[in-house]
Wavefront OBJ file of the C-alpha trace (Angstrom):
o trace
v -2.035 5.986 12.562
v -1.149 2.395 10.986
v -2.945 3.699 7.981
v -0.462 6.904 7.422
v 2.280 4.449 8.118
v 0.818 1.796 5.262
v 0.802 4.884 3.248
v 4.091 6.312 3.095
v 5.406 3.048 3.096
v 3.448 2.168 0.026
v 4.639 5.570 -1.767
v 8.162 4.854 -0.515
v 8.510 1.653 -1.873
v 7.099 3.526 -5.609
v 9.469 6.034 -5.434
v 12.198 3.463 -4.681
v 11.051 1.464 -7.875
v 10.969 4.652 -9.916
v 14.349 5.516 -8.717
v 16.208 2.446 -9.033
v 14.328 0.791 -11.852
v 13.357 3.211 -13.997
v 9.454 2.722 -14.056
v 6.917 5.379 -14.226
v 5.234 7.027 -10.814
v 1.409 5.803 -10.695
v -0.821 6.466 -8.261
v -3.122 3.385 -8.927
v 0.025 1.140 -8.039
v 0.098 3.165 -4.847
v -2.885 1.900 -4.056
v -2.472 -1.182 -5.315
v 1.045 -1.541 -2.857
v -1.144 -0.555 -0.015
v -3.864 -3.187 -0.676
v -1.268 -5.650 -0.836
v 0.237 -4.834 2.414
v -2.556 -4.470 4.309
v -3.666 -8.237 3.126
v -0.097 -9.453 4.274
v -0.641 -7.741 7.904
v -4.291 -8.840 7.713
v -2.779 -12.746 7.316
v 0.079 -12.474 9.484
v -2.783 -11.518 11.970
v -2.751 -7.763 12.354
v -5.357 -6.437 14.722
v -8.051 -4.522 12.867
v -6.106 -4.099 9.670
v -8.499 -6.207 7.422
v -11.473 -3.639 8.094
v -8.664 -0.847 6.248
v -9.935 -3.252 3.071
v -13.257 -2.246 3.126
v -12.145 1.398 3.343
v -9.803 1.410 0.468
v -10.221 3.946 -2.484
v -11.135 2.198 -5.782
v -8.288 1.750 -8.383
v -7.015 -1.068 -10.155
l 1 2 3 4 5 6 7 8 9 10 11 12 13 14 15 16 17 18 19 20 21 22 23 24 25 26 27 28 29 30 31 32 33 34 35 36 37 38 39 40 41 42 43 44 45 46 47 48 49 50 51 52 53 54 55 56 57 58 59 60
């Protein structure tokens, strides 16, 4: 479940970019997003967030 929820919030925040900034939809900064939160939740010292790492699709 916390992974859906990572990912739609990673696409929403995209979209909002695109949107409201003007940049391009990419899917590797989707990804990229996600990482990124699930390191912050991993820190802030999320319960068995840091193994969704490990499971993360390759991109840049």
């Amino acid at each position: 479940m916390l992974l859906f929820i990572m990912g739609v919030w990673s696409i929403w925040k995209r979209r909002n970019r695109c949107v409201y900034d003007g940049i391009s939809p990419s899917l590797n900064k989707v990804i990229s997003i996600w990482k990124e939160e699930v390191q912050l939740w991993s820190f802030a010292g999320a319960k068995r967030v840091s193994h969704l790492l490990a499971q993360a699709p390759l991109g840049s």
